[in-house]
N, C-alpha and C positions, 0 to 999 in steps of 0.2 A: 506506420507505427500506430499502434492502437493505446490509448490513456482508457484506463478505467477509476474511477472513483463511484463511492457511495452515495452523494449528497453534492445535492444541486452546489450549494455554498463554495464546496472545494473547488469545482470545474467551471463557475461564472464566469471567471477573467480569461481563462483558457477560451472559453468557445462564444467571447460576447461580439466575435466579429466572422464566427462561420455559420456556414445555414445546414440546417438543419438536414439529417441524413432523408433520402428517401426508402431508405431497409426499412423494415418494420420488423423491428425486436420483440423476444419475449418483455413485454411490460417494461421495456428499458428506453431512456432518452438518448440518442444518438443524434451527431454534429458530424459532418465530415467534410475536410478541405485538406487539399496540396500533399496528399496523402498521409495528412493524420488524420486519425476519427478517436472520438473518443463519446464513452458511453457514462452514464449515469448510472449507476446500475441496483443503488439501493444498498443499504448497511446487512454487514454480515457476511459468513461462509459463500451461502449455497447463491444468495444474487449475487454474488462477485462469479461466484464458476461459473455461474451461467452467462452470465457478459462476456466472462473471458472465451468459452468455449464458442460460443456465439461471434464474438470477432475472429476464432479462429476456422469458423466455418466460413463466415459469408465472407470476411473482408483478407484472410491470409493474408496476415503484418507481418512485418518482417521483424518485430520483437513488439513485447506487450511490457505496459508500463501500469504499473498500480500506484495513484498518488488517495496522498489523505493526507486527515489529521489522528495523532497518535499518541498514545497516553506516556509520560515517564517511569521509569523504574526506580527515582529515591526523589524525595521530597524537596533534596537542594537542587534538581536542575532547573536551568532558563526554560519557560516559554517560548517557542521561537527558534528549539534546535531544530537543526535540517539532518535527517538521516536517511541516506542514501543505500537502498538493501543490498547488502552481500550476500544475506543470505533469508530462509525464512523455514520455521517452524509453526506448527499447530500446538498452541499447548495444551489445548483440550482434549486432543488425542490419547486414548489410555485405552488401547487394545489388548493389554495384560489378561491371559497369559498369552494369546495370539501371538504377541510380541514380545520382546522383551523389556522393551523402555517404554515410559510414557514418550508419546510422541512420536512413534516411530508408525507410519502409514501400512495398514493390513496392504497384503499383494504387492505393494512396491518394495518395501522392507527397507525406507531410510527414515531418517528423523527431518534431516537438513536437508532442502532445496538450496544449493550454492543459484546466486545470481550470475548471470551472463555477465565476465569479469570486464569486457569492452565495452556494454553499452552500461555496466555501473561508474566505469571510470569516464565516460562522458559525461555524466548525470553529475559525477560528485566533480566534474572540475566546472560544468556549469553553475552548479549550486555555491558552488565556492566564491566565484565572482559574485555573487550575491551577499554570502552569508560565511565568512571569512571560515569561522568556526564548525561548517559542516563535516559531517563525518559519514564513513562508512558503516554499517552496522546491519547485527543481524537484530531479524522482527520476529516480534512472537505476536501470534494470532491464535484468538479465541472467540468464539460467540459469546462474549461479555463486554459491555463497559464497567471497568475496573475503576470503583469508588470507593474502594477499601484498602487502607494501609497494608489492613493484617493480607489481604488476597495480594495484593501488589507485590508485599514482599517475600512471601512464600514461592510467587513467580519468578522474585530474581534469584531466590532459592535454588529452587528446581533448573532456569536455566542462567548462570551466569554472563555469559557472554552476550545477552542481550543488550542491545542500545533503547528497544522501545516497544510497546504494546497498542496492536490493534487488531481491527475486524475482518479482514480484506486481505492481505500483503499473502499469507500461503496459499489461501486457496487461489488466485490468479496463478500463483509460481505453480501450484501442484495442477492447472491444466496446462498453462504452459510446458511445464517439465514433460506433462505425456503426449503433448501433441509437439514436442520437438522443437519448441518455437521459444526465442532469447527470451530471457524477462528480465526485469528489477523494478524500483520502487524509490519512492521520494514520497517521505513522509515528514510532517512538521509536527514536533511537538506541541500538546494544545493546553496539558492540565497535568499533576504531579500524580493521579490516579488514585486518591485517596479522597479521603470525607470534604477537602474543600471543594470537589469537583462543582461547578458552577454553567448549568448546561447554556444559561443564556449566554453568558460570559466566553465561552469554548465555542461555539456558534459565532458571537458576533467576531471573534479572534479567524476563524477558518473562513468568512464571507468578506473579509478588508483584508488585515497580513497574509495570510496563508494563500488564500487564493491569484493573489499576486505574483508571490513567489512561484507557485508551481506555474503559472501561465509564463512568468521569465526562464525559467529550468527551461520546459518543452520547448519551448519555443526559440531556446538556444542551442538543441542538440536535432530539432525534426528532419533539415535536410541533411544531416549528418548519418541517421538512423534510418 
């Protein structure tokens, strides 16, 4: 199984007792034991695809797992949801006319990456023992941090069925989905994605709570996956 995240913070508790890979990555941090690895790979699209493609070269997992932290879609949720990907969209995508919807990927022709439905229902009944209230949900991913109401909410505009916004969660799904290989995702919500956004605040949240939890998730479904 391969973990990929963005940001030392999120994967601290996950990899503070394996040693260090001997692969030598594009510019990425890799840990690897008992056959999980997981990579560090830096915020954004194009360094999540390259980890991701990157584990599906050198290390062929047998499903690839994208954790973080992730912005909310309305002002009144908790800090602290746990959302388990079902599915995952680009919402920056907008090949029009190429396409016909925003969202929908030139050459593949979909909008929606569905999650690998058996290895999201081990993630959400693990998360669950943890965080009673975890859910399944689809992610939307953008190269932005979203600190604006008006932007936030024009995104749950555009796509309703969303649980959560981040940087990372499609594009691992959209290598995963072309190299054939399961995916999903476990994301914690960090901030309401609007003007209170508070970067030390959402950092120190993702390097104590967050990073906790996702080292419990993996580490309760690794020899299962």
């Amino acid at each position: 199984m391969a973990v990929i995240a963005a940001l030392d913070e999120e994967a601290q508790a996950l990899v503070r007792r394996m040693p260090r890979s001997e692969s030598v990555g594009p510019h990425v941090l890799i840990w690897e034991a008992g056959g999980l690895v997981v990579i560090v790979a830096g915020v954004g699209k194009v360094a999540a695809a390259i980890a991701a493609q990157y584990a599906c070269d050198v290390f062929k997992p047998r499903c690839i797992i994208a954790i973080g932290l992730a912005g909310e879609l309305e002002s009144r949720a908790r800090r602290g949801r746990v959302v388990v990907a079902s599915g995952a969209i680009q919402h920056d995508i907008d090949a029009r006319p190429l396409t016909d919807t925003k969202g929908v990927i030139p050459g593949l022709g979909i909008r929606l990456i569905e999650a690998d439905s058996a290895v999201s229902e081990m993630l959400l009944r693990a998360a669950r023992y943890k965080a009673e209230d975890a859910q399944a949900g689809l992610v939307l991913t953008g190269d932005q941090i979203v600190t604006s109401r008006q932007v936030r909410d024009a995104l749950a505009r555009d796509f309703p069925d969303a649980a959560c916004i981040d940087m990372e969660t499609a594009a691992v799904a959209q290598v995963a989905h072309q190299n054939r290989v399961p995916w999903s995702g476990v994301r914690i919500t960090s901030d309401s994605a609007d003007e209170t956004f508070d970067l030390k605040g959402v950092m120190g949240f993702g390097a104590d709570t967050a990073a906790n939890l996702f080292e419990s998730i993996i580490h309760a479904v690794v020899d299962e996956l």
